[in-house]
N, C-alpha and C positions, 0 to 999 in steps of 0.2 A: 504494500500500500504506500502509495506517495505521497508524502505528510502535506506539501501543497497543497493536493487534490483534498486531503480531510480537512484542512482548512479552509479551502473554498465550500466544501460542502457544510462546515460547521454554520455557515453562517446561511444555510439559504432557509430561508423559513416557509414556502409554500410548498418545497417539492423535496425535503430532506429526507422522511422515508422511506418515497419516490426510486432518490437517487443512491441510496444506500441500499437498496435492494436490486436495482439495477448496478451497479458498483460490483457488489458480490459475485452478481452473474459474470461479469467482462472478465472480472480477475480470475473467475474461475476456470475462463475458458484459456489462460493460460499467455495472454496479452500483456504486453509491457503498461503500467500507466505511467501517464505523464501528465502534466496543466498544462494545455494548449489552449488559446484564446478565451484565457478563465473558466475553461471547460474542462472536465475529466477526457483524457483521451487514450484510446487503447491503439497499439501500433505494432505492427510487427516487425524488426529489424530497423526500424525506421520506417517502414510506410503502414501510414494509418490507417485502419481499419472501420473505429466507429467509437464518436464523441458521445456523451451526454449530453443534454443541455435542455433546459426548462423554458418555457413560455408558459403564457395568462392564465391557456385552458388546459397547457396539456406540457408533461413532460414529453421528451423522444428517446429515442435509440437513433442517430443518423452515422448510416452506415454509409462511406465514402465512398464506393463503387457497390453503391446498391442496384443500380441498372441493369448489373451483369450479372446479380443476384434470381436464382428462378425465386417463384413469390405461389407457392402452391396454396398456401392458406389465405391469400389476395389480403394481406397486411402492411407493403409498406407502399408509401406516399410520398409521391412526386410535391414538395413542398412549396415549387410556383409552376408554371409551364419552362422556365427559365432556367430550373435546374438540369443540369444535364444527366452528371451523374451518380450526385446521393439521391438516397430514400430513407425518410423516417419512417420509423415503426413509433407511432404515439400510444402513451398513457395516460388515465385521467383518475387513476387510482392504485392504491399497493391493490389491491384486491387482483384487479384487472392485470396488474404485474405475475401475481402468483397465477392468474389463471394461464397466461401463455409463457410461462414459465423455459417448459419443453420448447415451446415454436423458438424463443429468444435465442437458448439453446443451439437450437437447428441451425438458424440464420447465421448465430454466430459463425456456427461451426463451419459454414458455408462462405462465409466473407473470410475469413483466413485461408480455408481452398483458394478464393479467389487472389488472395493476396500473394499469396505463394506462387502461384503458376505466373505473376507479372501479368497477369492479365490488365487492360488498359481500357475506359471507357472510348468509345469512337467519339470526340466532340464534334459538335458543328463548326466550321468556321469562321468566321466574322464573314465571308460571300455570301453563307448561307439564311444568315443573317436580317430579316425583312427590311428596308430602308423606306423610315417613315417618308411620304410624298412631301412634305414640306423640306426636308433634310435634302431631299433629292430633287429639287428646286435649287436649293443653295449652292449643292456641286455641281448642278449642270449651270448653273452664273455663275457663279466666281470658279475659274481653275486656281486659283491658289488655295481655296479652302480646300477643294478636290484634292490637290495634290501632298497639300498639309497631313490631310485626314488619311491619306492611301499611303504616308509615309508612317504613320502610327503603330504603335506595335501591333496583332490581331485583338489582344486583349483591351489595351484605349479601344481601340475601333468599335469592339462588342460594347461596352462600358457605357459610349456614347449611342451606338444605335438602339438599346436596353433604354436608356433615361428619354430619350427623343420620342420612342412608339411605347413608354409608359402613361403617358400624357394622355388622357381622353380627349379633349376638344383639340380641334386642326389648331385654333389660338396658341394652347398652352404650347402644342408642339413647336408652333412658329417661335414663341418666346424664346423657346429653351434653345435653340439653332441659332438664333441670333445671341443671347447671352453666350453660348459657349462657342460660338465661332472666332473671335478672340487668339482662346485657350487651344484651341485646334493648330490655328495658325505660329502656335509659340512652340506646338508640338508636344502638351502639354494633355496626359488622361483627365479625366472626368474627377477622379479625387487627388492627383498631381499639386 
């Protein structure tokens, strides 16, 4: 157990015997822990396997290449369309922890298979990417914003095409192109 990680958990007060019994299970299955981004994290060799971490309604289990995970009891959760390639498995009770116990188990036991073989989620790439119509207005006028934005690493480029087609009204969209066209042009991501 990594003193860290029982001190992050000493203090969370909505989801502490949540995460103490999910805790048990990770270590049991024979996973390194560590605190990574103030979260419990289980990892094999080095590459991660699957965080804890709590929200409002619901604890999770997110398993880091859950994609590649088969999912026979249809339990884990694509947690935006956005995500590529975790899935949570959520909780909203020790109860409900001790009922899929076994499945927890299973999955685990199956995300270290996966870890082990190097197996790799396929991502999309920033082409694949949708290009909100207002964004795509702006590159087809200005080549230097074009040229700016196509010199970006793939990951700015998703960053910006993600906050651009977040935006519900064509308005907010246009706001937000013109606010960070700028930051494009300096060569500069989205939280840069």
């Amino acid at each position: 157990m990594n003193p860290l990680v029982s001190k992050v958990h000493a203090g969370e007060k909505r989801w502490s015997a949540e995460f103490g019994a999910l805790r048990q299970l990770c270590l049991a299955s024979g996973l390194n822990e560590e605190l990574k981004w103030g979260q419990a994290c289980y990892d094999l060799n080095g590459g991660n396997v699957v965080v804890i971490h709590g929200f409002k309604a619901y604890c999770a289990l997110l398993f880091f290449k859950g994609a590649l995970l088969k999912d026979p009891k249809g339990i884990l959760i694509q947690q935006t369309k956005n995500v590529q390639a975790a899935r949570q498995m959520r909780f909203r009770s020790l109860a409900e922890i001790g009922k899929y116990r076994a499945a927890v188990m299973d999955y685990l036991t199956a995300a270290i298979a996966v870890e082990k073989s190097g197996a790799k989620v396929q991502m999309k790439s920033a082409a694949q990417f949708t290009v909100p119509a207002e964004f795509q207005m702006r590159l087809d006028n200005d080549p230097a914003v074009a040229k700016a934005f196509h010199a970006l690493t793939p990951g700015r480029q998703k960053g910006y095409l993600l906050h651009f087609a977040g935006a519900k009204q064509p308005a907010t969209r246009a706001a937000r192109v013109e606010k960070h066209a700028p930051r494009i042009l300096r060569g500069l991501g989205l939280n840069d």
